[in-house]
PDB file of N, CA, C and O in Angstrom, chain B, residues numbered from 101:
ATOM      1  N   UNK B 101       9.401 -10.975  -4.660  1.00  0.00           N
ATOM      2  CA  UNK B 101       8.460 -11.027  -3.540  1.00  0.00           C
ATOM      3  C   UNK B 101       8.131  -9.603  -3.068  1.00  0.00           C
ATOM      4  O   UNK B 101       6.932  -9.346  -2.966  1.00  0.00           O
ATOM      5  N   UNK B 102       9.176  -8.461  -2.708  1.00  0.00           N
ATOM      6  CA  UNK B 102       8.643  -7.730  -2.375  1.00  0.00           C
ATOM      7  C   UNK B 102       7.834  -6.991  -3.704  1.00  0.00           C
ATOM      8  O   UNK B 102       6.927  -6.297  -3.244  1.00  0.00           O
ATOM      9  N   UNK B 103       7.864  -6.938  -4.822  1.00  0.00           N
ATOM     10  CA  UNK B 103       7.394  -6.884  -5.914  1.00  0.00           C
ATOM     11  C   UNK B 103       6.007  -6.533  -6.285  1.00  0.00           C
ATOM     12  O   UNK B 103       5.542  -5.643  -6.997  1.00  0.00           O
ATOM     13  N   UNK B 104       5.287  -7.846  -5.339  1.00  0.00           N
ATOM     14  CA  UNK B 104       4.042  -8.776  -5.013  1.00  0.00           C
ATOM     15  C   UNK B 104       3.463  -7.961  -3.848  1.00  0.00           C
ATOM     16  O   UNK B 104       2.275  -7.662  -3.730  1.00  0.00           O
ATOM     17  N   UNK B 105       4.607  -7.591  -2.871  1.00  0.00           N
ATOM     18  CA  UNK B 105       4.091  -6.795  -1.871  1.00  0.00           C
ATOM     19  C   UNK B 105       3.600  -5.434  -2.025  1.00  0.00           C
ATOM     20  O   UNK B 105       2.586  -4.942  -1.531  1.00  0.00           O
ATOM     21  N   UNK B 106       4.684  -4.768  -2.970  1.00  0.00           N
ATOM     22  CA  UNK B 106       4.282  -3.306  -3.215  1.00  0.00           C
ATOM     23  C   UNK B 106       2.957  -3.655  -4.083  1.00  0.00           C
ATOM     24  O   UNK B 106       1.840  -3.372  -3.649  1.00  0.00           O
ATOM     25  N   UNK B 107       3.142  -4.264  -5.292  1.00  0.00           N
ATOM     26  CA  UNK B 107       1.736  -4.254  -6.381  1.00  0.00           C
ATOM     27  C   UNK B 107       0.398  -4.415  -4.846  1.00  0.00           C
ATOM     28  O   UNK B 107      -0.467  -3.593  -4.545  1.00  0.00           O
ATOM     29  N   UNK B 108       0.630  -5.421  -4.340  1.00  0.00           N
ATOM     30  CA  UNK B 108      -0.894  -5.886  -3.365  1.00  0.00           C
ATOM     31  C   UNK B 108      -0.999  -4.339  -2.462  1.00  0.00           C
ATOM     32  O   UNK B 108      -2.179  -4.019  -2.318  1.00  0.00           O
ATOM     33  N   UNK B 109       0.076  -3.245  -1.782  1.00  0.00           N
ATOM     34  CA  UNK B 109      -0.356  -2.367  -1.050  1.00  0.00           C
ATOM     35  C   UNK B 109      -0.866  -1.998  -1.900  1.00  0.00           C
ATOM     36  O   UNK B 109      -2.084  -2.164  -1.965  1.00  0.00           O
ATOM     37  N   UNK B 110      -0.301  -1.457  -2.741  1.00  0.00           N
ATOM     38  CA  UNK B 110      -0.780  -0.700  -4.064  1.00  0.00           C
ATOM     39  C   UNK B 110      -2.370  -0.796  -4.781  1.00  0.00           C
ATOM     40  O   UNK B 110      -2.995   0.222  -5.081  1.00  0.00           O
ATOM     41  N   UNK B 111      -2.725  -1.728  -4.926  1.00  0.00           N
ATOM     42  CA  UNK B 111      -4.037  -2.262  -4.585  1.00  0.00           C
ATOM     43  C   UNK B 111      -4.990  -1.999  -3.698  1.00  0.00           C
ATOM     44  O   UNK B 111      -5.978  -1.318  -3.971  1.00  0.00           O
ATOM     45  N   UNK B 112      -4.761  -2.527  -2.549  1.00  0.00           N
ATOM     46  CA  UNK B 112      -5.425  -2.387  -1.335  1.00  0.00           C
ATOM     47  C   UNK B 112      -5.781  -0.811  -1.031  1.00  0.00           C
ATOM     48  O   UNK B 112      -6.950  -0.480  -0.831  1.00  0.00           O
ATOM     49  N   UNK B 113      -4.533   0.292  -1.004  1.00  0.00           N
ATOM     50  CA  UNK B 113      -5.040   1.162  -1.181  1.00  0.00           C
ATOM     51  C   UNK B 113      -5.479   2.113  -1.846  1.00  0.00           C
ATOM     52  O   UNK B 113      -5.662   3.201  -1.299  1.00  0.00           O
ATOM     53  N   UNK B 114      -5.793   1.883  -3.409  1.00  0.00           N
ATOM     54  CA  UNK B 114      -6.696   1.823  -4.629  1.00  0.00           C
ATOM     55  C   UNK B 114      -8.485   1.452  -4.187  1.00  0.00           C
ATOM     56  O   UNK B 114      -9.460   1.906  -4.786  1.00  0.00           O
ATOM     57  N   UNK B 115      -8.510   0.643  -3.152  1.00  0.00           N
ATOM     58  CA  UNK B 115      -9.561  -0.120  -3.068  1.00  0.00           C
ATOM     59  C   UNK B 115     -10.058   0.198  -1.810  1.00  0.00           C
ATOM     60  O   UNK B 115     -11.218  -0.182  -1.647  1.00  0.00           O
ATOM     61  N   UNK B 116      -9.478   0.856  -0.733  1.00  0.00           N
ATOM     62  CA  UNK B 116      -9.749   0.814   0.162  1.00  0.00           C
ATOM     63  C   UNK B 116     -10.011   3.280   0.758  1.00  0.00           C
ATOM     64  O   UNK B 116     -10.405   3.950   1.713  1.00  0.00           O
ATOM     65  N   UNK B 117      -9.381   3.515  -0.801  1.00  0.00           N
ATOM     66  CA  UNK B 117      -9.269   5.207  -1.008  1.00  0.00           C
ATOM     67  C   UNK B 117     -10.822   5.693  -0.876  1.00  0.00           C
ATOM     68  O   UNK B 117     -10.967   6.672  -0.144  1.00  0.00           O
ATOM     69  N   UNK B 118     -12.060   5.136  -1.499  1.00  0.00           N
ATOM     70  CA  UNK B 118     -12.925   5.824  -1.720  1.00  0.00           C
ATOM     71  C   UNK B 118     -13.706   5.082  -0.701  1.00  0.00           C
ATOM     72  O   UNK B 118     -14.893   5.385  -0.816  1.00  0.00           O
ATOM     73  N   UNK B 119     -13.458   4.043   0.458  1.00  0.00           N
ATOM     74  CA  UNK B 119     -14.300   3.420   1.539  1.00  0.00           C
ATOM     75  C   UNK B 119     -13.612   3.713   2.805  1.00  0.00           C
ATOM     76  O   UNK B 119     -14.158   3.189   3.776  1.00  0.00           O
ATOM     77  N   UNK B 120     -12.513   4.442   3.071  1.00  0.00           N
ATOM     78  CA  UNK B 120     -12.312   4.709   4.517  1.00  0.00           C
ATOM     79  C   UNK B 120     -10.459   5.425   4.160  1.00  0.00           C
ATOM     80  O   UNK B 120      -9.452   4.899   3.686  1.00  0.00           O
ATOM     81  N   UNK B 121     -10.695   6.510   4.566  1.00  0.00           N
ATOM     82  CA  UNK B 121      -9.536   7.660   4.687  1.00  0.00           C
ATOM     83  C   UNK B 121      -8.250   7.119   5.837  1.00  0.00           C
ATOM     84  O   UNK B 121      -7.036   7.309   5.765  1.00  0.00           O
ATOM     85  N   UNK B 122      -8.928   6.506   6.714  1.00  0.00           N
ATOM     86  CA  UNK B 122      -8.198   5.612   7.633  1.00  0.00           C
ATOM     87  C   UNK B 122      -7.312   4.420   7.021  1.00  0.00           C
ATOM     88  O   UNK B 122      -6.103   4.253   7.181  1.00  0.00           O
ATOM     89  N   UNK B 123      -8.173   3.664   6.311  1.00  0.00           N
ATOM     90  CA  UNK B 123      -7.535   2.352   5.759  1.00  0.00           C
ATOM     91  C   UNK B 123      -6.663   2.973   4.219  1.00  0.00           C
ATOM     92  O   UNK B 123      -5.662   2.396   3.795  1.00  0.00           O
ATOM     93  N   UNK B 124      -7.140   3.963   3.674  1.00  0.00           N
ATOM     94  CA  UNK B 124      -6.198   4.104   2.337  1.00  0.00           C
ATOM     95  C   UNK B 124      -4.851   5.063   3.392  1.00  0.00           C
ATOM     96  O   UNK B 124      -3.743   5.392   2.968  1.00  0.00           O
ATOM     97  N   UNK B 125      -5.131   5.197   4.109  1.00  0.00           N
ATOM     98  CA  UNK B 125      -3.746   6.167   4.897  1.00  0.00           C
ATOM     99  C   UNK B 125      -2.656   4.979   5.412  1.00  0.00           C
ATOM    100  O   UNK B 125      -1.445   5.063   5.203  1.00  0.00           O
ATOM    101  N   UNK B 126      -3.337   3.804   6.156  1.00  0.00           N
ATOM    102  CA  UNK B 126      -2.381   2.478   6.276  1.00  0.00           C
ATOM    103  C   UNK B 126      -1.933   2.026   4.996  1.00  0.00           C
ATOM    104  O   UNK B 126      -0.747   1.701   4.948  1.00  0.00           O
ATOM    105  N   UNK B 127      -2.746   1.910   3.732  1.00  0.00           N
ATOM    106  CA  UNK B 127      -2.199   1.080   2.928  1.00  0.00           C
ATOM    107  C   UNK B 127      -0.966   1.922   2.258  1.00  0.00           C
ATOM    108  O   UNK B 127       0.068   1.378   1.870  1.00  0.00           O
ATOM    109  N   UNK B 128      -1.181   3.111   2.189  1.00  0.00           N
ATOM    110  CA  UNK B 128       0.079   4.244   1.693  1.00  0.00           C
ATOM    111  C   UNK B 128       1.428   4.228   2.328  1.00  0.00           C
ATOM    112  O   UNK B 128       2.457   4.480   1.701  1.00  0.00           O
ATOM    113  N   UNK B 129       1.370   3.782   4.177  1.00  0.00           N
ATOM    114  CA  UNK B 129       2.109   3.785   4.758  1.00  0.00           C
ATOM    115  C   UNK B 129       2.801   2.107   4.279  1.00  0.00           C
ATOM    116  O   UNK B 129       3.936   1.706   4.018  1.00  0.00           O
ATOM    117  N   UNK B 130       1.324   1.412   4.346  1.00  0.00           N
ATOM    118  CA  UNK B 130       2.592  -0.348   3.800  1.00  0.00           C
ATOM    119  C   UNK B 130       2.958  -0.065   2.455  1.00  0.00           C
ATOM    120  O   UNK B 130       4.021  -0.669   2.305  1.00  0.00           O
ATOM    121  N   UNK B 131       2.646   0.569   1.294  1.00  0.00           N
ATOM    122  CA  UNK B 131       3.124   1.104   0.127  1.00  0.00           C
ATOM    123  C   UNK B 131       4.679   2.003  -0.050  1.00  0.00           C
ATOM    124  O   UNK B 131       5.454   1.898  -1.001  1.00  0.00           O
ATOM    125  N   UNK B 132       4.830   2.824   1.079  1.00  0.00           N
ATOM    126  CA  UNK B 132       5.948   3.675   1.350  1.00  0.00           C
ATOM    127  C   UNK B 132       6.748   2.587   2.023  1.00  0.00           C
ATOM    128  O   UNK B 132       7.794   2.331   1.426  1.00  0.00           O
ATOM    129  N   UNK B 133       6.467   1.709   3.382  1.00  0.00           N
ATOM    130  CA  UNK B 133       7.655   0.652   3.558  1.00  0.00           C
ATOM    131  C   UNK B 133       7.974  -0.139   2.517  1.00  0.00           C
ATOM    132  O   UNK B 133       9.167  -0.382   2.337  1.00  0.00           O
ATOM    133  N   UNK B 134       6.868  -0.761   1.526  1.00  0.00           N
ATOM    134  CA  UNK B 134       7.979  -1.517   0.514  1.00  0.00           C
ATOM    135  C   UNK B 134       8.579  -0.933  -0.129  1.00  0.00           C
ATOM    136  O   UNK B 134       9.330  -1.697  -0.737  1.00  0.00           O
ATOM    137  N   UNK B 135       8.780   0.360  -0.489  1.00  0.00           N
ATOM    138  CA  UNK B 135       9.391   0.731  -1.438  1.00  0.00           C
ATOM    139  C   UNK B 135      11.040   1.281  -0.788  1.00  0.00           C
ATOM    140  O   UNK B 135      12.175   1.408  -1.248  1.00  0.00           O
ATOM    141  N   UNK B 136      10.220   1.534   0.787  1.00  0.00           N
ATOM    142  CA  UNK B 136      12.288   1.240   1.607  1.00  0.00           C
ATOM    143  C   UNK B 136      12.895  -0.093   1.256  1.00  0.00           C
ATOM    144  O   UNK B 136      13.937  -0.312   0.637  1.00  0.00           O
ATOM    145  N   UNK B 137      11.801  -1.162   1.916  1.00  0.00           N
ATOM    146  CA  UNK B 137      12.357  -1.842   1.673  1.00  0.00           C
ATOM    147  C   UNK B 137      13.332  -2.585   0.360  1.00  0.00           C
ATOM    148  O   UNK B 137      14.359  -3.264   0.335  1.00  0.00           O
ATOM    149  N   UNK B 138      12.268  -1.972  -0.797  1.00  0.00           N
ATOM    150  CA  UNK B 138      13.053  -2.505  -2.346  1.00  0.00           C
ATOM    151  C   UNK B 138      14.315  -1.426  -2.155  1.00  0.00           C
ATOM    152  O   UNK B 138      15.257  -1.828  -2.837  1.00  0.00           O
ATOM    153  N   UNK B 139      14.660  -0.131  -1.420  1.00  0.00           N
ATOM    154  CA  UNK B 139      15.917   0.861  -1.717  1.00  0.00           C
ATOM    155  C   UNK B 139      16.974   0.140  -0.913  1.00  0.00           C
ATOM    156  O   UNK B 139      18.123   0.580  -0.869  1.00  0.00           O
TER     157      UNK B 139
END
């Protein structure tokens, strides 16, 4: 599950990098918590 979570931030902010500097900066930050969370 968290797995699913990192791949989808991971995504989101892929997708969200070249439409708003704001939203790829959140998705990096939910990208950096799953990856506490998987440590």
């Amino acid at each position: 599950m968290l797995y699913s979570i990192l791949y989808w931030e991971n995504v989101m902010y892929k997708n969200n990098e070249a439409n708003s500097s704001v939203r790829a900066k959140r998705g990096k930050k939910g990208e950096n918590l799953a990856l506490t969370m998987l440590l």
